[in-house]
Each structure stands twice: as C-alpha cells, then as structure tokens.
C-alpha positions as CSV (number, residue, x, y, z in Angstrom):
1,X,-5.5,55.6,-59.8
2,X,-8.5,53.8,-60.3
3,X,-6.7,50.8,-60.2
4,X,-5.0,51.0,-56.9
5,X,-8.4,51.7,-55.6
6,X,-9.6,49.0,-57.3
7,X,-7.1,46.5,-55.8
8,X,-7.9,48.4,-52.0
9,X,-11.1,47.4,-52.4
10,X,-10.6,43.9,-53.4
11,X,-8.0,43.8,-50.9
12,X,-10.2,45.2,-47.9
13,X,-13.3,42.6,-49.3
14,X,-10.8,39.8,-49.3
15,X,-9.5,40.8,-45.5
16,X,-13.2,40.6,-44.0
17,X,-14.3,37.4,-45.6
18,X,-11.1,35.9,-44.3
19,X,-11.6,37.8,-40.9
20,X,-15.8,36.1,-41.2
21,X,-14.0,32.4,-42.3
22,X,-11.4,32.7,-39.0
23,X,-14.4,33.0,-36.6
24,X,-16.4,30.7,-38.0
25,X,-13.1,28.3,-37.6
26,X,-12.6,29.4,-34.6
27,X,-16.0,29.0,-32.9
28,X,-15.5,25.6,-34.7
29,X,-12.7,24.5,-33.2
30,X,-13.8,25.8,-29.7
31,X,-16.9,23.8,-29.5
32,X,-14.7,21.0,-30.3
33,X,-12.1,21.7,-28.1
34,X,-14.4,22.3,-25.4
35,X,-16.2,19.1,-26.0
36,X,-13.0,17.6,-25.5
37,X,-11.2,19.2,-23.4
38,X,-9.8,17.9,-20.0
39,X,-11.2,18.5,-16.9
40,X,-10.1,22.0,-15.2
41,X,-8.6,22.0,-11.5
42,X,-7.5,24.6,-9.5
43,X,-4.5,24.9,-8.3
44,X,-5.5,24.7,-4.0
45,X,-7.6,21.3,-5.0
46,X,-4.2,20.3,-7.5
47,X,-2.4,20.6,-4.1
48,X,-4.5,18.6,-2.3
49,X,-4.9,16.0,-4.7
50,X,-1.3,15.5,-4.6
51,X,-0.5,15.6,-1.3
52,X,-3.2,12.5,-0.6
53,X,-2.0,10.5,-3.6
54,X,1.7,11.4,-3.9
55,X,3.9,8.1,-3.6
56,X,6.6,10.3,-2.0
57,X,4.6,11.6,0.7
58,X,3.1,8.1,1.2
59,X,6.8,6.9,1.6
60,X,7.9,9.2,4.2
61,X,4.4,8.6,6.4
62,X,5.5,4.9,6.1
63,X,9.3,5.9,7.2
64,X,7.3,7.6,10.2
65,X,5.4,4.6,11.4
66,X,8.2,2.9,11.3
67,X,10.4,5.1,13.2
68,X,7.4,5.0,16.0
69,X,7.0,1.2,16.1
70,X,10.8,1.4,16.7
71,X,10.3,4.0,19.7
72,X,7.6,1.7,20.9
73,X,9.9,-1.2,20.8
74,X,12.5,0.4,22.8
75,X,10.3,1.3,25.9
76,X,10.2,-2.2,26.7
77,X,13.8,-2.2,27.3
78,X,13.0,-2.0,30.8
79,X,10.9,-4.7,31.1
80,X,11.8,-8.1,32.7
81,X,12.6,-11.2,30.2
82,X,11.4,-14.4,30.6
83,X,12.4,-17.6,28.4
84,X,10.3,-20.6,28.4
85,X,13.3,-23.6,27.9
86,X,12.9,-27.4,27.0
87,X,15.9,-30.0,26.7
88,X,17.2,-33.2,26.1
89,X,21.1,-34.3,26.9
90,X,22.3,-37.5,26.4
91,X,25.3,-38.5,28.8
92,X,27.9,-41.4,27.8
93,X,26.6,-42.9,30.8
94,X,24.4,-42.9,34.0
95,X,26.0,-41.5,36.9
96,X,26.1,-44.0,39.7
97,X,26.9,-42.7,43.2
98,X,28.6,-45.7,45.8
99,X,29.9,-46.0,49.1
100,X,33.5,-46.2,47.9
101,X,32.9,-43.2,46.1
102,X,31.5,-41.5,49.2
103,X,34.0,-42.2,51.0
104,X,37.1,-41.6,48.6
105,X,35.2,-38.2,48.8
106,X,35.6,-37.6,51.9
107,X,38.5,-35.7,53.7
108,X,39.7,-38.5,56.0
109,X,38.0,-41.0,53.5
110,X,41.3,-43.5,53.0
111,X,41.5,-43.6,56.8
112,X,38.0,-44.6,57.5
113,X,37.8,-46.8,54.5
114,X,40.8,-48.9,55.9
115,X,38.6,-49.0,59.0
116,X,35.5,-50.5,57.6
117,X,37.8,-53.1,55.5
118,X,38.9,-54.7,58.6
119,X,35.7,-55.0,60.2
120,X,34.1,-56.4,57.0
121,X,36.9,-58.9,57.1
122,X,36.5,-59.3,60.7
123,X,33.2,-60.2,59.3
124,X,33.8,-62.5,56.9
125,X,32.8,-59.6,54.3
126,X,34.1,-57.7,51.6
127,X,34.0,-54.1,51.2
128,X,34.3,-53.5,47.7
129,X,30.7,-56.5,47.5
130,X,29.0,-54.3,50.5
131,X,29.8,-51.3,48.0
132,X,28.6,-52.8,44.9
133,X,25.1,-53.5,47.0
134,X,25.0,-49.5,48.6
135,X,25.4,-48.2,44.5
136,X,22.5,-45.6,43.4
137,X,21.8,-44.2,40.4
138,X,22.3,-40.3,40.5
139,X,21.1,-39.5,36.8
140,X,20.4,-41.9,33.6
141,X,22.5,-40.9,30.8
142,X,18.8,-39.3,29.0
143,X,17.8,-35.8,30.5
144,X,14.9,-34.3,29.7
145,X,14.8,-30.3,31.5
146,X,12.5,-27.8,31.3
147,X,11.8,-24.3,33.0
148,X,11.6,-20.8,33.4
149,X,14.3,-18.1,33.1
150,X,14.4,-14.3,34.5
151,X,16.6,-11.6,33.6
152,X,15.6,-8.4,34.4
153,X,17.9,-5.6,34.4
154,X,17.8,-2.9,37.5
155,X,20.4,-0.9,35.8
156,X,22.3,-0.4,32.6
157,X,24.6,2.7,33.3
158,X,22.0,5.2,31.6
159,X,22.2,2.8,27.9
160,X,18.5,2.0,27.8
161,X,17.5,5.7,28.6
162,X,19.8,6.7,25.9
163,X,18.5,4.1,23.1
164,X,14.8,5.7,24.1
165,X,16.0,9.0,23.3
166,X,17.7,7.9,19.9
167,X,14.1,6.1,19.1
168,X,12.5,9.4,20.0
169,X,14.9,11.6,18.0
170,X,14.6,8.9,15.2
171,X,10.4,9.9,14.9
172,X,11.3,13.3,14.9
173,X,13.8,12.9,12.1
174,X,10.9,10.9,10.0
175,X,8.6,13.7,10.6
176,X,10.3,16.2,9.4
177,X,11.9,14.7,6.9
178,X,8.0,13.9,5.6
179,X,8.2,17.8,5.8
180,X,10.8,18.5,3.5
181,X,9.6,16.6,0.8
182,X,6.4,18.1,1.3
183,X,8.4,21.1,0.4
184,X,9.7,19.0,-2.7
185,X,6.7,18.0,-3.5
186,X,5.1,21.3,-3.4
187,X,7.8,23.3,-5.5
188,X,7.2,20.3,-7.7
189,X,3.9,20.9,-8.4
190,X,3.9,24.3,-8.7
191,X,6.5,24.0,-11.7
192,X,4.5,21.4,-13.7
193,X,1.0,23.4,-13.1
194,X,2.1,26.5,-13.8
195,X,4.2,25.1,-16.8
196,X,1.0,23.7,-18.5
197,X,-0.1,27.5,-17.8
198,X,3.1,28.8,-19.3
199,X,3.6,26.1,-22.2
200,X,-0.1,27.3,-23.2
201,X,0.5,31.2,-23.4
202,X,3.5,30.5,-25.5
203,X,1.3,28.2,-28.2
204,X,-1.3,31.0,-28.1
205,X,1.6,33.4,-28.9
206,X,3.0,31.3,-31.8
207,X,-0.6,30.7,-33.0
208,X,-1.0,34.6,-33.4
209,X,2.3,35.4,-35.0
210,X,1.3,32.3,-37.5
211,X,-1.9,34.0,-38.4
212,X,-0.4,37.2,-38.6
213,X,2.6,36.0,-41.2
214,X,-0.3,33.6,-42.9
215,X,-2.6,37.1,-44.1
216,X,0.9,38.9,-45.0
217,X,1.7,35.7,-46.9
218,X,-1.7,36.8,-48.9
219,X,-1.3,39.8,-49.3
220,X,2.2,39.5,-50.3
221,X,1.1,37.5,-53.1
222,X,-1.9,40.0,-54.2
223,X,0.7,42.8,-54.3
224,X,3.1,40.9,-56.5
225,X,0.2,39.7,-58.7
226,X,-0.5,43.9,-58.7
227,X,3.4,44.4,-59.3
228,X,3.7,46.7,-56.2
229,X,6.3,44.3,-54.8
230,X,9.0,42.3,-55.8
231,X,9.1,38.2,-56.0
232,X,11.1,38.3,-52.7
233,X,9.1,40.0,-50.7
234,X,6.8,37.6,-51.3
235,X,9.3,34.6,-50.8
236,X,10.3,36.3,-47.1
237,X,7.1,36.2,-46.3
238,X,6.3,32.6,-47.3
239,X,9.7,31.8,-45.5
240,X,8.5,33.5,-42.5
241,X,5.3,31.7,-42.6
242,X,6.8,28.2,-42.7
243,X,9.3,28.9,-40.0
244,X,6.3,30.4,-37.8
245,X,4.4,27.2,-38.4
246,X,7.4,24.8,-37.0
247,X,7.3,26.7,-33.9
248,X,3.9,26.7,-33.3
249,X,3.8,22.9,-33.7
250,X,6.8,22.7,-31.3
251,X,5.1,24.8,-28.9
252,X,2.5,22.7,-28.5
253,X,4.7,19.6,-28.6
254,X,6.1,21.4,-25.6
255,X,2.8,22.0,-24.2
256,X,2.1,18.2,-24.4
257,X,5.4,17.0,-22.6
258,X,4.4,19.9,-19.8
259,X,0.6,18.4,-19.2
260,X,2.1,14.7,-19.1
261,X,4.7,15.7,-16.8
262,X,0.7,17.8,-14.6
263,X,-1.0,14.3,-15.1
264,X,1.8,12.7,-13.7
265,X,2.4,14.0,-10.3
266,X,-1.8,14.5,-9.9
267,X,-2.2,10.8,-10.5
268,X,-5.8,11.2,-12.1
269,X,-7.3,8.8,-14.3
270,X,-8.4,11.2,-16.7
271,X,-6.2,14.5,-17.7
272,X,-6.5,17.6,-15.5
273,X,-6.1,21.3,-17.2
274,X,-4.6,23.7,-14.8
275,X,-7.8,26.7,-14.1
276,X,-5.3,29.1,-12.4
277,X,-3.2,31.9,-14.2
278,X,0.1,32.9,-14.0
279,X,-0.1,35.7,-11.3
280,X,1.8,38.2,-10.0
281,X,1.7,39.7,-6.5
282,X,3.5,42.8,-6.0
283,X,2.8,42.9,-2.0
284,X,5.2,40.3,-0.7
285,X,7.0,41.0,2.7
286,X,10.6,42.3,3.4
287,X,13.3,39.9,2.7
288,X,14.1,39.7,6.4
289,X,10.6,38.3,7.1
290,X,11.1,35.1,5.1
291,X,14.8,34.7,6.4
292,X,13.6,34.6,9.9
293,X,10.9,32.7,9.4
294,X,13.1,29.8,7.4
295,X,15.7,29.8,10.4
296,X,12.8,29.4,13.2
297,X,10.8,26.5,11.1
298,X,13.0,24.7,8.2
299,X,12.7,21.1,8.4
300,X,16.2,20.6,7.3
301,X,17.1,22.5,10.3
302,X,15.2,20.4,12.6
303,X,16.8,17.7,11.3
304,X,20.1,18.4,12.1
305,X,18.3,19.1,15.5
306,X,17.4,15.6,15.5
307,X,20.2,14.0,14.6
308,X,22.5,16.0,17.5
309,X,19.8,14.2,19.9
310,X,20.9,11.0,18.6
311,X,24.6,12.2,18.3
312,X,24.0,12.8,22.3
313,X,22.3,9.4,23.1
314,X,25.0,8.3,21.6
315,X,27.5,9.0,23.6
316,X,25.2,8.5,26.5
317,X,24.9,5.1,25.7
318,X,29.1,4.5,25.0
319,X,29.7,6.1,28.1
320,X,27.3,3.8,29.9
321,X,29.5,0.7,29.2
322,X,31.9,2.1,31.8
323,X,29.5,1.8,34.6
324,X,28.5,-1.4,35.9
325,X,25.2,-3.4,35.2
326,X,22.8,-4.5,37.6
327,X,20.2,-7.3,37.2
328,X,17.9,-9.4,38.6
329,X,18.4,-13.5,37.6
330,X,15.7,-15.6,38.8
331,X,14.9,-19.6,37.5
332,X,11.8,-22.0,37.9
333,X,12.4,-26.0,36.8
334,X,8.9,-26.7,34.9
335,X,9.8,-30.4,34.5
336,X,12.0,-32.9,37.2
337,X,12.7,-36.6,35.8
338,X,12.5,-39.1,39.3
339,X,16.4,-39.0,39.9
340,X,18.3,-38.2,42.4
341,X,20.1,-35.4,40.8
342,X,17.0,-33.5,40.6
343,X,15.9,-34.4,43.7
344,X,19.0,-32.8,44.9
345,X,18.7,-29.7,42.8
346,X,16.5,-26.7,44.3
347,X,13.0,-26.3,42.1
348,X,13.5,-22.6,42.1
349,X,16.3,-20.0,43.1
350,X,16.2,-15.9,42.2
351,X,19.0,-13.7,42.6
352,X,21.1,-10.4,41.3
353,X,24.1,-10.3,39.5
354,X,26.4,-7.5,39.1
355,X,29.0,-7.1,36.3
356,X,31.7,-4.8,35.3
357,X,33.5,-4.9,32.3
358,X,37.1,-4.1,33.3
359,X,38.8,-5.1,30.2
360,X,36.7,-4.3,27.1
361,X,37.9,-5.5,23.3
362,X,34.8,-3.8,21.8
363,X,36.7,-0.4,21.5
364,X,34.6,1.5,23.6
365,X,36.9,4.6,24.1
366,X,37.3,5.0,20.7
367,X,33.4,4.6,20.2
368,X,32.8,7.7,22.8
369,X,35.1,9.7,21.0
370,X,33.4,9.0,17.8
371,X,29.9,9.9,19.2
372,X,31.3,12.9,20.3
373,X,33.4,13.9,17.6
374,X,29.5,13.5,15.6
375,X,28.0,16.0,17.9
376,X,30.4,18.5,17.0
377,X,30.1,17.6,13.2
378,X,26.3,17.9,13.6
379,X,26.8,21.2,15.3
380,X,29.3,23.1,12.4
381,X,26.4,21.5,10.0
382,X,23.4,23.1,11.8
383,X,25.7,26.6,11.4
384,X,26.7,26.1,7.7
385,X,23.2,25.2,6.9
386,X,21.8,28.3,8.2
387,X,23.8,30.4,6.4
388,X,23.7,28.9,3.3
389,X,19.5,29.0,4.3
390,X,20.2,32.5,4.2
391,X,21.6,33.5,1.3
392,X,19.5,31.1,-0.4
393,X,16.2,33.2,0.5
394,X,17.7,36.3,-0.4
395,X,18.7,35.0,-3.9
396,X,15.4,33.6,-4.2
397,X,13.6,37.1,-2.9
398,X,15.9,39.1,-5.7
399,X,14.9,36.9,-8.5
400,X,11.1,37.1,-7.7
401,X,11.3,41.0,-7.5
402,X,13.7,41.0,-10.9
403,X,10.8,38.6,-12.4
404,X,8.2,41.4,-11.3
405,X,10.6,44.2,-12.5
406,X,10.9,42.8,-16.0
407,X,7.4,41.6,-16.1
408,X,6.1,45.5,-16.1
409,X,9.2,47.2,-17.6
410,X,8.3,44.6,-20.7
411,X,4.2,46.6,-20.7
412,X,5.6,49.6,-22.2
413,X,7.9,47.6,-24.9
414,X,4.2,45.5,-25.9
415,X,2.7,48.4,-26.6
416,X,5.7,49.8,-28.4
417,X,5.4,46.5,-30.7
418,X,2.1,46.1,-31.2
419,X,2.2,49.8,-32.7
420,X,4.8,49.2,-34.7
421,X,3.2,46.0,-36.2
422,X,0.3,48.5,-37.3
423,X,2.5,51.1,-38.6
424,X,4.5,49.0,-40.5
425,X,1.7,47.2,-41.8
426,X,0.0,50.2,-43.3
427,X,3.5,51.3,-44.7
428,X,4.1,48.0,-46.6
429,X,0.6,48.1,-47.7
430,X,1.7,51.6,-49.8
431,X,4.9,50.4,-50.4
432,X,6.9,52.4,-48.1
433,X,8.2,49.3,-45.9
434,X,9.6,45.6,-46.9
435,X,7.6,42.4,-45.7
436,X,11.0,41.6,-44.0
437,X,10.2,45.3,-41.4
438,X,6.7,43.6,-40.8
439,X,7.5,40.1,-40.2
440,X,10.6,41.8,-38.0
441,X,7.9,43.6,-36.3
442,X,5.9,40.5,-35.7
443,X,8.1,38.4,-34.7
444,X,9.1,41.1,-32.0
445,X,6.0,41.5,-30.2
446,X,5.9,37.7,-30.1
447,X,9.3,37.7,-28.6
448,X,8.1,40.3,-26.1
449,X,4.9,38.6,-25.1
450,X,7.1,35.0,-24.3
451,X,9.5,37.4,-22.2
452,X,6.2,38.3,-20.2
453,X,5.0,35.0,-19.4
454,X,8.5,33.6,-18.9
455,X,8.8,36.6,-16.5
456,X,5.4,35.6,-14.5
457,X,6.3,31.8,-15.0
458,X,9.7,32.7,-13.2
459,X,7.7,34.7,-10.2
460,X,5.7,32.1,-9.3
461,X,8.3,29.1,-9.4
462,X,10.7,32.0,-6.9
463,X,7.8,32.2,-4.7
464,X,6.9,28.8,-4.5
465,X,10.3,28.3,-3.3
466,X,10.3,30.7,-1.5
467,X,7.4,30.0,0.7
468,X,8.0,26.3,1.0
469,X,11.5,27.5,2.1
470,X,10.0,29.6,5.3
471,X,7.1,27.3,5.9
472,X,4.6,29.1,4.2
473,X,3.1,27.4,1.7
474,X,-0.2,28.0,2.5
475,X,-0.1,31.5,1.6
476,X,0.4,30.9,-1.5
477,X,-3.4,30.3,-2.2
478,X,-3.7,33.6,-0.7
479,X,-1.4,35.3,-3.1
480,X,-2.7,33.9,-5.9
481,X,-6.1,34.8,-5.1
482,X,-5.3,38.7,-4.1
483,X,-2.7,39.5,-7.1
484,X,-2.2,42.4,-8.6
C-alpha cells in the first residue's frame, strides 16, 4: 500500500513539473512565433485586396474597354468617308487627237471627209498633210492624278443600326462577364482564407492529441517500470504516439500548401494570416429569397440577355442586305497636268448612287436563318439556365443548413469524448482500462473536433456560394460579423 502511494505521488510530482516545463515551452514558442509570425488580415480588407490586384479581374476590366472602344468605333459608321488619292499611270503611248480622227468620228464623217479631199485637191493640197498639221496631243503617256473621294452612305437597310446594337450588347456582355468572375474570384477567396483557418484548427487538434498520447506514453512506461501493466500496453501507446506525430507534421504540411495557395490569390509581398474565424450564422433567409434574388440579378443570366441582343442585331443586319443601299458619291481632282484630257474632264462632280443586290452568292438566306435559328438557341439556354440556377441554390441552401445541423448535433458528442478521455484515464491509471480504451478515447475527441471545423469550414464555402450566386456578397461581412 505504501508503495502505490508512493508511485501516486511520484506520479502526480512528475505530471506538474511536466505541466510547469509545457508552459514554459509554450510561452517560448509563442514569443517566437509571434515575433515571426505573418501579418494578420481580415477577411473584408483580404477581399478588397484581391479584387484591386487580381489578374483575373484586371483581365475582364481590359475585355471591357475593349468591348467600348469597339462600340465607339461603330458609331462612326454613319459618318461620311473621305480618301485623299495620289497616282501615276504610264500609257504605251500619248494620245494624239487629229482631224481625220475627228472626222472618222463623226456620223456622216466618210461623206464629209470625201468632201474636203476634193477641195484640198482642187487646192493643190493633201488632206491626210493638212491632218498631220491639225494633230494635238490629248494626254502624254505619264499621268500623274490626285484628289478627293466622298462616300457617304444615306441608307444601309437598318445594317449599321444593327452593328451598333451588337457593339452595345457586346459592353454589356464584358460587364457582366467581369461580374461573374467576380463571383469566381470571390468563392475563390473565401476557400483559400477560410482554408488557412480550417488547415490551422486541424494542426491545433493533432498537436493536442500528440501531447495527450506523449504523457500516456510516460506514464505507460512508469507503470510498467511499477509492473501495473504489461510491455504492450506500453508498446500501443508508444505506437500511438508515433502515428500521432506523422499526422501532426502532415497537418501542418497541409496548413503550409493552404497559406501558399492565401498568399497567392492576395498577391502580397510579405505573407498574410487570415484574422477571421470560421463562423456560423444560424439567421440566414428562406430558400425562396436567394432563388429569387439569383433569377432577377445572376450575371450568367444577363449574359444570355446579351448575347439574344446580338442574336437579334443579327438578323437585323442579314435581313438588311435585302433592301437597297443608298449613298452619297462625290469627287474633287487636287492636281490637273496641262493636257487636254484634263482640261476636258470636270474639276469636281457629287452625286448618289443606289444599289440593289438582286443576285447575291454570299448566302444571305441561309445567314438569316442562322441568326434566327441562334435566337431561339439563346432563348431555350436562358430557360435551362434558370432552372438549373434553381436547383443549384437549393442544393447549396441544404448543404449549408446540413453543415449547421452537424456542426451543433457534434457539441453534445465533444462533451461525450472529452468525459470519456477523463474517465478512462483515471481507470487506466488503477488498472481497470487498457492504454488501447484511452488512446481510442483520444483519438475520438480528435476525430470529433476535425468533424466540427470541417462542418463550419463547409458552412462558410455554401454560403459564399451561395451569396455570390444571388448577388449578395456583401453580406457576407455582415454575417460574419453578427454570427451566432
């Protein structure tokens, strides 16, 4: 008897000194973690971090400017063009204009010719030498031109309207497809911050169940040395230990590969620790809520929107090449050579020109059909997409309230574990329980505490999504902020 108490009293001096060396390691290894430790961030200034560094986001404001220089383009399809033209032509000869030629010309020109050669003769003359002397130059065989050139078009069968519309359907398109990745990006960032969070509850947990199976390793080995247990007990223990050990180092390997992937998106010089908690707020709004709210505002939805505007200009456009053109033609000559083909030739003329295209080997039926054979597509697309919209918020809704569910319903199985760790402790202690029942019961409130944060981990990625879904990701903050 007095040696049992003997060994309880070494045993209970031994379990304070160790519990007096742990703080002091700990407070050790605090001030050096917090000496070292990175930077903390919140997650509302995480999100705003990303969304002015984000190469993603940057890409889809540059897909927006473009889409608006585009628009900007196509108003001045209604504007007049004018060409500034300059050129040289070289002719296998000058043209020479004579009398002969003049008079071949003419519609009695062989009659009148025969005339004039028998009064040259008469003469003593010769028509063909009075010919050679009445020869002028029209135009050497060099050309130099140069002038200006109108085209303005009056009307175009409704094609420019149309390509205006597609321009402004296109910006719309750009915008809110900058929207959906914001949605993207968002859902994004919630995963990787709140995974850091996560990552770092588990390697807390592991570090607590390798503590826990490191003091019944010692005390294991006390008892055997006291002969109140057997070498195995000691040996599952020890095995216990080791295996506890290679999951705490690959929890935190875990945690590692979860605050690269943080750093990553936040594009910080320096490494950013996520401030914010798992939460969990019990409050959220009926199911109903978020599916109306993700019909009336989902950027995928506006653009399909979008693209049925184009889909329409489309065959706006295609149906605009059966109607005629109208335009207004107009020409200034810059530069005359001293000839007398340019004398001849008016210095300006304007005009209008009307065309229709009565045969057309561009396909242009076939091309209407197709526009309007894309509205149609668009439209069944817009309808599928809602539904699927749909049932994707009410999956999302159940799995956030089955994340909440299991969160709590796992309370009452903690408390369960943790007082079986004690009661099983004490009971191997007086030999009434194996070291295998207490590292069972260990290892199972580890087990339920990773459930728990899994649980809240799984909350908070559901209602990311599911506000970025319905357009509400900035009450998010406010959730976060007003759990519980």
């Amino acid at each position: 008897m007095n040696v049992v108490k003997t060994y309880k009293l070494k045993l209970v001096a031994e379990q304070h000194l160790r519990q007096i060396a742990c703080g002091v390691c700990l407070l050790a290894s605090v001030t050096l973690v917090s000496a070292s430790c990175a930077e903390p961030i919140d997650f509302s200034a995480a999100w705003q971090q990303v969304q002015e560094k984000s190469n993603a986001l940057l890409a889809e404001q540059a897909g927006i400017d473009e889409a608006q220089h585009k628009r900007e383009s196509a108003k001045s399809l209604y504007l007049p063009q004018l060409d500034l033209t300059a050129g040289y032509i070289h002719l296998d000869d000058d043209i020479e204009l004579g009398a002969q030629d003049i008079l071949d010309s003419m519609p009695a020109g062989a009659l009148v010719g025969s005339v004039l050669d028998t009064l040259a003769q008469s003469m003593g003359l010769s028509l063909a030498a009075i010919g050679d002397g009445l020869t002028s130059t029209i135009s050497e065989s060099e050309v130099w031109t140069g002038s200006l050139n109108l085209l303005w078009p009056l009307y175009t069968g409704g094609r420019i309207t149309a390509a205006q519309d597609i321009a402004a359907a296109s910006v719309a398109e750009a915008k809110q497809q900058r929207n959906l990745k914001r949605n993207d990006v968002f859902e994004d960032l919630c995963k990787r911050y709140f995974g850091v969070a996560f990552a770092g509850q588990i390697v807390e947990t592991r570090k607590e169940v390798e503590k826990s199976l490191r003091i019944h390793l010692e005390h294991s080995k006390l008892m055997v040395e006291n002969g109140q247990i057997a070498e195995v007990e000691r040996l599952q223990a020890e095995a216990s230990y080791d295996r506890a050990k290679v999951d705490r180092e690959k929890s935190e390997q875990d945690l590692r590969i979860a605050e690269a992937a943080l750093d990553s998106i936040l594009q910080h010089e320096e490494s950013l620790q996520p401030a914010s908690p798992l939460f969990i707020y019990r409050n959220l709004p009926p199911v109903q809520t978020f599916i109306d709210q993700t019909l009336a505002g989902y950027p995928g939805l506006a653009i399909l929107d979008a693209k049925e505007d184009m889909a329409k200009g489309l065959t706006r456009a295609e149906k605009g090449k059966y109607y005629p053109e109208v335009a207004l033609l107009g020409h200034y000559s810059l530069y005359e050579e001293d000839s007398l083909a340019m004398e001849l030739t008016p210095d300006w003329f304007v005009g209008v020109t009307v065309s229709v295209h009565l045969l057309d080997r561009s396909g242009r039926g076939g091309k209407l059909q197709a526009a309007r054979s894309l509205t149609t597509r668009v439209e069944a697309l817009r309808n599928q997409a809602r539904e699927d919209l749909a049932l994707l918020v009410e999956k999302t809704y159940r799995e956030a309230e089955q994340a909440i569910a299991e969160h709590d319903g796992l309370a009452s199985s903690l408390r369960l574990a943790e007082k079986t760790v004690e009661l099983r402790e004490k009971a191997f202690n007086q030999g009434l329980a194996t070291s295998l029942d207490v590292i069972d019961s260990r290892l199972y409130v580890a087990g339920v505490k990773s459930q728990r944060s899994y649980a809240a981990y799984t909350y908070v990625t559901r209602l990311a999504r599911l506000l970025a879904i319905s357009g509400g990701m900035d009450e998010f903050i406010t959730y976060q902020q007003s759990d519980q």
